[in-house]
Structures are given as C-alpha cells and as structure tokens.
N, C-alpha and C positions, 0 to 999 in steps of 0.2 A: 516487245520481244527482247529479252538481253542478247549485247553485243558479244561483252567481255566482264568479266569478274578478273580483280587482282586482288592479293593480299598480301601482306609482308610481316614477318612477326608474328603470329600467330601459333598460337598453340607445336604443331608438327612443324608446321610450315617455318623458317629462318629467313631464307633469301623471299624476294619478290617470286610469286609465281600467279600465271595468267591462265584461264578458263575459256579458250572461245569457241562461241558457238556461228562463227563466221564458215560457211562454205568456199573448201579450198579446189581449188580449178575446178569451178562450174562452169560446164557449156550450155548455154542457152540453146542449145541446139539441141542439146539432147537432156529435158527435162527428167532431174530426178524427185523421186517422192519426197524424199526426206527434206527438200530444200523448198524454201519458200522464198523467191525474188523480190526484196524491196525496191523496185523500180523506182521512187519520189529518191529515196538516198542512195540509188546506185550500190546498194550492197544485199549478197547473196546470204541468208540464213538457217539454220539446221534444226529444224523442228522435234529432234534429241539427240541425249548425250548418254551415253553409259561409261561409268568408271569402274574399274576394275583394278583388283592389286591384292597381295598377301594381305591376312588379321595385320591389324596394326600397323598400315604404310601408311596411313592420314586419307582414305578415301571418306569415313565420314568427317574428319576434319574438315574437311571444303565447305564440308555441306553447312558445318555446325559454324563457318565463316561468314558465309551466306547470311543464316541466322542471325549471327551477331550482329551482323550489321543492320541487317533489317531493324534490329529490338533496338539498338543505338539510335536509329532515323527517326523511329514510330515513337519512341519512347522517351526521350533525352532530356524532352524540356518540361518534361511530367511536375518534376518535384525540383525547388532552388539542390537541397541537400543530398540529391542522386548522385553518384559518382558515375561515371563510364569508365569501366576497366576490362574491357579486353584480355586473355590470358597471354601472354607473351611466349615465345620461347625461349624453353627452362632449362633447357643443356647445355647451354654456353652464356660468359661472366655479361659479355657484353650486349646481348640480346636480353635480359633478364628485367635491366629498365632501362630499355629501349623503346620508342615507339612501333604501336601498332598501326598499319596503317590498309585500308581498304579503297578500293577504287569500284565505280561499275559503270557499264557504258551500256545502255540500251535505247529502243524505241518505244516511245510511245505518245499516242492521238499523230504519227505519221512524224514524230521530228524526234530529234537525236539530241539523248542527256547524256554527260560525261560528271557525277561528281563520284568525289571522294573525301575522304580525311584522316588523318591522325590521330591517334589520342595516346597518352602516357601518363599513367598513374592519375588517370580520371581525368586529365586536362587536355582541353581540345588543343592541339599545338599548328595543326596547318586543315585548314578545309577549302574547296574549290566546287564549284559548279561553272562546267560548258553547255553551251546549248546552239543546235544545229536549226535552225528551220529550212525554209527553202530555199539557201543561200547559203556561205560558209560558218563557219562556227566561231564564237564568240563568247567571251570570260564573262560569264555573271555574275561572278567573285571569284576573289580570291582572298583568304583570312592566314596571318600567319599570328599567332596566338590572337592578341585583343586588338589587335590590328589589320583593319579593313579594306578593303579597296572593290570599291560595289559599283556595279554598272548604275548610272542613275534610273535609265528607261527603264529597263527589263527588269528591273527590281528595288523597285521606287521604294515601296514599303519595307524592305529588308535595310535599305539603306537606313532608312529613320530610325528604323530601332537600333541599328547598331551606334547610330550619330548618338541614341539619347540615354544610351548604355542598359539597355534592355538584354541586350546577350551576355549571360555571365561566361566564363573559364569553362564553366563544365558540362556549358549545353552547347547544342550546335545552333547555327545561326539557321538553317535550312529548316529543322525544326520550329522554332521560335517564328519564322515566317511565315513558316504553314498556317499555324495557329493566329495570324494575321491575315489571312486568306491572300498570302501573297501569291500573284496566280502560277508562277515557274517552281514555286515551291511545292505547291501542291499538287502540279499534274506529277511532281518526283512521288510526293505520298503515296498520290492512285497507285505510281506503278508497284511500289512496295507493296502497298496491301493486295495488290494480284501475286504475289510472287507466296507459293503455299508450301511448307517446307515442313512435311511426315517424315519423324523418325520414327523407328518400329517399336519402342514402348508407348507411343502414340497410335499407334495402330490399331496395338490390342487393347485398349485404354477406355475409350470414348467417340460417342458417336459426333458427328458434324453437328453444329445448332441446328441448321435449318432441317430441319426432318417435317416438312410441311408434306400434305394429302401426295400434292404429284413428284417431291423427292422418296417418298415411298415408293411411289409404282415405277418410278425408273430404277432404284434400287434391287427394287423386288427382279425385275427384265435384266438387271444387270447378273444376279445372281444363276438367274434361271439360262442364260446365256453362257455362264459358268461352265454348266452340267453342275452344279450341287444339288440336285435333288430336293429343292424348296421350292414349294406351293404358294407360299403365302409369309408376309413379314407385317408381323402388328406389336406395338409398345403394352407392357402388364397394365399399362395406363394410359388411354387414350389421348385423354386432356395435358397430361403435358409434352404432346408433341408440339415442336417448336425450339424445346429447349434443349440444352447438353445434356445426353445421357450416357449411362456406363453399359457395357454390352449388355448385360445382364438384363437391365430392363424390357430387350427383344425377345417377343416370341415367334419362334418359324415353325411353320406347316408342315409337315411330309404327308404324303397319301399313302393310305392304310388299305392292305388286299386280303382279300378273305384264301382259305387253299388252292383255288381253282385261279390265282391270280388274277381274281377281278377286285375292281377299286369298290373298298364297302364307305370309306369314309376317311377322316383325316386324324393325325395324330400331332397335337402340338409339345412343341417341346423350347424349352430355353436356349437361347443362343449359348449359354455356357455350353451346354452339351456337343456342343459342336467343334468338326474339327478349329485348329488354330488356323489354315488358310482360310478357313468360311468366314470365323471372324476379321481377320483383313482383311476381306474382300468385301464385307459388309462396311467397314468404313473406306474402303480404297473408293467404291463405287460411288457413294456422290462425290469424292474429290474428283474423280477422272472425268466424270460427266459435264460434271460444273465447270470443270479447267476447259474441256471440248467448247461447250456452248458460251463460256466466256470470251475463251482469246489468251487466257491466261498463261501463269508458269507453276506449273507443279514439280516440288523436287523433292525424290521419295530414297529415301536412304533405305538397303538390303531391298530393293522390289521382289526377288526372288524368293525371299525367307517364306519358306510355307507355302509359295503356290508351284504349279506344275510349269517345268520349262516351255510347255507349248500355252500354257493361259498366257505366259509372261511376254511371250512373243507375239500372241495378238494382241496384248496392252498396248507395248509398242507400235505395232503396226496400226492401229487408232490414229496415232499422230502425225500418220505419213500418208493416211487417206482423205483429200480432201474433201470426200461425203461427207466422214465424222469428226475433220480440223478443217470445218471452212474458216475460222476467225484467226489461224495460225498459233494456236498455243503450242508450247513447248513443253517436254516432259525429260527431265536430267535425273540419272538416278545411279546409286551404288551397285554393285551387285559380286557374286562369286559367280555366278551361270554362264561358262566359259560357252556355252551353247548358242548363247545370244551374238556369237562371234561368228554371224555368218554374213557375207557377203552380198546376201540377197535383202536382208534387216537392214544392215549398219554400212556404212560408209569408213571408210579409213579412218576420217575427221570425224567422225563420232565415236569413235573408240579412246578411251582415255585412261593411259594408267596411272598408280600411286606408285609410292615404293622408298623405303626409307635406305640411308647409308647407315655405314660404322655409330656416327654419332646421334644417331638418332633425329638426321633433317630429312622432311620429308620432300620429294619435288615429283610434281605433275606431267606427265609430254603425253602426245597424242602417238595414234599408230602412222598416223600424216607424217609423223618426224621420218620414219623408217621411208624413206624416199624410193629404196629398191625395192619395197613389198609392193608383187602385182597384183592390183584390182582382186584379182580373182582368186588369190591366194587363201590356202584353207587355214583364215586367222586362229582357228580355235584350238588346231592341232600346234599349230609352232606359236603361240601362246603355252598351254600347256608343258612345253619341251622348253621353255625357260628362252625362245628368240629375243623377245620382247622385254625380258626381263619382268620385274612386279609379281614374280609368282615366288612363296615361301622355299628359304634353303634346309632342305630337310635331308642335306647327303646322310650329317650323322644322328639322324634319328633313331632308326634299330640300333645302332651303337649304344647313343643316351640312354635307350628305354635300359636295354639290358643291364648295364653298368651302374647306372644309375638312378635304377627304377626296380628293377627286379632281385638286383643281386642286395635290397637292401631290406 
C-alpha cells in the first residue's frame, strides 16, 4: 500500500510537494470504511484518494510523477546509453537545471520502504533506500553521485556491484540490483509493477493483455453491472485472446425484440459503435477487478470522463467494501465530478486539491488542511463557491468572450 509520494521539480510541481494516503485522526473505536488499520506498523491507511482542481493546476502532473518514476525504477538499467531526464520546472532560471527529485514510502509483504532519488540532466546525483521490518527503520544505502555507503547485510549483493563498479552515472543502483536478485531490491520492484497508472488516451486505446476465457466473463458481469445493455463480449478473433488488442477488435451482443417486445435474437455490433463511457469501461473493468483481487494500486487519471456520476460513485465505493477490497488495494484518481464531494464517499483526508499561482507552480493540500471544516459539511457546495480554492477564476469571462471574442 503507499504511504506517501513526494516530488520536487517536476514538471508544474517547483517546491517539494507530498501525497499522503495516511488516515488523519482515526478512532479505532469507531471503524471507518475507507481506512484500512496496519496494525504490524502501527499506521492507519486510506484505501483512496480523489484530486481535484481547475484544467491545468497539475492534477494530472502527480499522476504523470508517479509514472515517471516508476519508468525510472523498472527501466533505468535497461540500456548503458539510456539517459534519465525528468522534465524540470521551466518557469523559473533556477529550477531549469536543477535536480528532480522523487521520494515514496509504502508497504509491502507487511514491512515499510522509504526510497527515493535525484536525477539532473540524466545523472543520478543522490539515491537512498530505508527499510522497516519488525523493528525500527534502517539505511540500506545511501548514494550521493558514485559514491556509496551500503549496508553490508541487507544488501550484500548491491554492495559488490557497486565495490566493482558495475553502477554507472546514469542508472540507479536499486535497479542494477534487482537484476542481481538482490532480495530488498526486488520486493521495491514487485511493488512498482502493482502500482497501474490509466491515463484517458489509454483508456480508449487498448485492451489489458490478459484477456484470457475467465477475464472475459468478469468483464462481460462488469459491464452488465453497468446497465450497458451488453449480452455478450467476444474478440473478431478468437485465437488471439491473450494478447494486446485495440478496441476495435471487440465485439458486443445486444438483444434483438420483435414489435410485441419479445427477445427474437441477438444483434452484434463492434465496440467502436459504442458509446465512449462503454469503451472505458471495457478496459476500466479488468483493471478495477484485478487491482480488487490483487491488493494492488490503481491510479486512474479523469475517472469521471464519460461515465455517469453515480457509476463513478460505486467504483469508489468497491474499495471501501471489504467484500470486494479484502486484499486492501487502493484506488487514487483525477477527477472534475465535484459530486464525489460527499461526506458519506470521501473523507476530508481523501480529498485533495491542485491549483497553480501567478507563476505558474503548482502545489497540492488536502481538505484535512481546512481544520474548521465540520465532518459534515456540504464539501461540494463550498468547493464550488471558491472556499477551498482549485476551482477556475472566470470573474472576467463574459467580459473576455464579448471583447474579445465576438467584437472581433
């Protein structure tokens, strides 16, 4: 489960800004849905998050931070000639070649990672892995450029390599030990590759690989769950289910009624014909299922785009029941659907807005910060009404259009 994401540098992002999905004053007396008790590490956690903020404050910056970082970790030690570069932030002289730098702190197999790193103009400048077990926490490195300092126990094999100069400049050392089956290195991997991060040109894009016999029929239950009016979902080609396909290749059933409203038979049609919510919902549905029955992290940039504010609400509400999140996955996501702003869904702490200044830096707070907002407060109306701030300033809009828009 993630603790905490930080980043610094980054694209919107200037200053340091933190992401946590920590539960803020949890009473164990009085269990809530959305929280899931780590009792081994004594910390409470939020099983989602929704961001919200005006076009353009950096809400999916986060997300595409996330990313980055992940394609860094999974990726880095691929090729000697790879560079890692990070976009910086471009508005100001001295952020520009400045280092990027990422942090994340989560759980997983029941013990607590803390790495992060640096990079500036492809070069790794500082990287660190903490690690918690059943006791307190403890440096497994720490790298300030080609300069190491490695736990010998805990990371026997990372140490060698870095002794016999196996890590260059431009890869990360965490990487390079994966690929040595160094074991602290790798439970970091696993959790990366759980962590599944949908933007919405991916959505409408291509279906999941695994399209095997039984991610069809949950598919198919997921849609009909819907209300979309599908009977039935089969590939123009049988045989290559299994692999990545473009929507196109789906075809769906509808039932076909004679005048008298009785069902005479079926009529198949191509998923293009379909609305645009049915196609994201056809590929939302085995990520949401998979991420349930894994444990996993699904982070889904605009969830709202295309489907209806009450589908969108029992998406959500999936990951706060634990029927269907017994393994505690977590689901982080964008959104405009100020709807979702209800008291009975979300949690203060799981409200998160964007929102950029004059200069274009963007920064993160939660609706937690707002210490006088009561529990019960109607978040969606004073959201809306500009409390919270992150909503677009449009005083001189009909001014603009008319002036300079119409009178031209």
């Amino acid at each position: 489960m993630l603790v905490y994401f930080s980043v610094t540098n980054f694209k919107a992002f200037k200053a340091e800004i933190t992401f946590s999905l920590v539960a803020k004053n949890y009473s164990k007396g009085k269990p809530a849905a959305a929280v899931h008790p780590v009792s081994e590490l004594k910390i409470d956690l939020l099983k989602s998050a929704a961001i919200l903020g005006a076009n353009g404050s950096g809400k999916s910056k986060l997300l595409e931070a996330l990313l980055c970082m992940k394609q860094l970790v999974m990726g880095a030690s691929e090729k000697a000639g790879t560079k890692i570069e990070p976009v910086p932030f471009q508005w100001h002289t001295e952020t520009q070649h400045s280092p990027t730098e990422f942090e994340v702190t989560f759980i997983h197999t029941k013990e607590l990672f803390r790495y992060g790193f640096a990079i500036k103009q492809g070069i790794v400048i500082e990287e660190w892995l903490y690690h918690r077990g059943k006791t307190k926490e403890v440096e497994v490195f720490y790298r300030k450029g080609q300069k190491f300092n490695i736990h010998a126990r805990s990371f026997s094999k990372g140490k060698r390599l870095a002794k016999e100069g196996f890590i260059r400049e431009n890869a990360l050392l965490l990487s390079v030990a994966a690929q040595f089956n160094e074991q602290l290195a790798t439970k970091v991997l696993s959790w990366f590759t759980n962590v599944h991060i949908l933007f919405q040109t991916e959505t409408l894009a291509h279906l999941p690989s695994n399209t095997d016999k039984q991610a069809q029929e949950k598919r198919l239950a997921f849609l009909q769950a819907a209300d979309t009016g599908i009977e039935a979902v089969n590939f123009t080609d049988p045989s290559q289910a299994g692999t990545t396909h473009k929507l196109s290749s789906l075809v769906i059933t509808h039932r076909k009624y004679d005048a008298n409203n009785q069902p005479v038979g079926d009529t198949p049609l191509s998923m293009e014909e379909e609305s645009l919510g049915t196609k994201k919902l056809a590929v939302l549905a085995e990520a949401l299922l998979a991420t349930l029955e894994q444990g996993s992290i699904l982070v889904i940039d605009d969830l709202d785009a295309y489907l209806h504010p009450n589908l969108v609400i029992e998406i959500v509400s999936l990951f706060h029941n634990h029927a269907f999140n017994p393994h505690h996955a977590q689901l982080i996501f964008t959104t405009h659907a100020s709807s979702l702003l209800q008291a009975e869904l979300l949690r203060k702490d799981q409200i998160y807005f964007t929102e950029k200044d004059v200069y274009g830096v963007a920064r993160l707070f939660s609706l937690a910060h707002f210490k006088d907002e009561r529990k019960k407060a109607n978040f969606q109306q004073r959201y809306l009404q500009g409390y919270y701030g992150a909503i677009p300033s449009l005083d001189q809009f009909d001014h603009m259009i008319a002036t300079q828009v119409l009178e031209k």
